[in-house]
N, C-alpha and C positions, 0 to 999 in steps of 0.2 A: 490489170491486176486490181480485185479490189481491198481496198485498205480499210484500214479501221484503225487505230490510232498507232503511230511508229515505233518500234520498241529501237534505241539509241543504245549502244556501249563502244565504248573505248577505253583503251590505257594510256598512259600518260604521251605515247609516242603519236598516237591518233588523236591526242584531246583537241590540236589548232582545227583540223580538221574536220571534227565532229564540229565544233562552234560554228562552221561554215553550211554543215549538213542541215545544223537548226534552222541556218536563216534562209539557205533555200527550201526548208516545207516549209517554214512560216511563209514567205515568196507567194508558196505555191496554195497556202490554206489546209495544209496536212495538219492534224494534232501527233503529237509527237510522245514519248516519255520516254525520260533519258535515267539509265542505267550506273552511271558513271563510265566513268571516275569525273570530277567535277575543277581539277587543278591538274598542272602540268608536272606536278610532284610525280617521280617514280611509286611505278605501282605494279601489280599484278594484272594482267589481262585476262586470266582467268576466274579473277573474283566478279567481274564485270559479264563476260560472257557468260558465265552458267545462269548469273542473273537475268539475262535476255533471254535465254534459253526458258529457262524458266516460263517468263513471264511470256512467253509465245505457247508453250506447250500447259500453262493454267489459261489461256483465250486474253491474258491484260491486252496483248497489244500483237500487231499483225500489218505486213512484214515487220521482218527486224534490218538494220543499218550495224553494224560492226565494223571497226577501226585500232587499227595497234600499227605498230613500225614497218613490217612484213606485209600483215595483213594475213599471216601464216597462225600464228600463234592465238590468235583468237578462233581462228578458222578451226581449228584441229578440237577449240576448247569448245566449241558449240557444237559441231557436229560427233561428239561424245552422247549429245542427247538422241535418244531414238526420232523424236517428230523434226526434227531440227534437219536442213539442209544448207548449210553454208555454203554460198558461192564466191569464191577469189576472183575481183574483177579490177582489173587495171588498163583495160580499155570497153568502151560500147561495145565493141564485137562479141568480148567475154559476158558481157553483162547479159547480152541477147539471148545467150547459149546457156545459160545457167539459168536464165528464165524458160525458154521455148523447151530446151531439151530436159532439165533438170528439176524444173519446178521450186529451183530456188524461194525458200522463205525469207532466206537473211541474205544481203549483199552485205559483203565482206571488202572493205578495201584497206589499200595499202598507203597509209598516213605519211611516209618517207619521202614516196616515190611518186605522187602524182599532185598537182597542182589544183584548186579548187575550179577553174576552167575542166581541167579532165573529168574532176568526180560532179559536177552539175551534167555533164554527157553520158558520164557512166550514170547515173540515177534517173534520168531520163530517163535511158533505153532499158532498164530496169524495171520503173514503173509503167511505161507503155507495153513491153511484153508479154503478151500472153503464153502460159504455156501450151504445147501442139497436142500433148494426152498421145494415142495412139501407141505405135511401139516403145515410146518413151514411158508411157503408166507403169508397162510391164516390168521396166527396169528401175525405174523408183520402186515397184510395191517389192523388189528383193534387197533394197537396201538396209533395212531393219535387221538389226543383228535375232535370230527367233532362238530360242531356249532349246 
């Protein structure tokens, strides 16, 4: 996948999380820009995700990374936007498939439920992914809600 600089959000339940996410691009020489939320203080996860959302569908930054408790609630907040593809991933295998099949923009994980060992795997298999195109294009190009 190629990248251009990382769009980051999280809420307060994804924030330890997300601080891990920083330090593997930095690890890896990704630029990144982070979205919030910026403390561990209860917050909204959808004031943070429409913000990624955003800023992926104005070109700032490309993929996105998203993080909340679930990994649900963020997910549902982003993929509200039409260019926006949110993938829910809590293992490599999901991450693949939401890449290969989905064309995933944003990996979405789950801040509660997986250990910074899991999500260094899951972002891995993420950014190595290519998507396959073919009969997968066809089912991405009907996902846009049309008027």
């Amino acid at each position: 996948m190629e990248t251009k600089i990382i769009g980051l959000a999280s809420d307060h339940a994804g924030f330890a999380l997300k601080q891990f996410v920083k330090q593997y691009l930095a690890e890896k020489g990704l630029p990144f820009k982070d979205y919030g939320t910026q403390t561990e203080e209860s917050c909204d996860y959808p004031d943070f995700g429409h913000a990624l959302a955003c800023g992926i569908e104005q070109g700032e930054v490309f993929p996105g990374i998203a993080i909340c408790g679930s990994g649900e609630g963020i997910s549902m907040t982003l993929n509200k936007h039409q260019g926006i593809r949110a993938g829910l991933a809590w293992i490599p295998e999901i991450a693949h498939l939401i890449r290969q099949h989905n064309d995933a923009n944003v990996l979405v994980m789950p801040g509660r439920f997986i250990d910074n060992d899991m999500a260094r795997r899951i972002m891995d298999e993420f950014f190595a992914t290519p998507f396959e195109g073919g009969r997968h294009q066809r089912r991405i190009d009907k996902i846009p809600v049309q008027p």
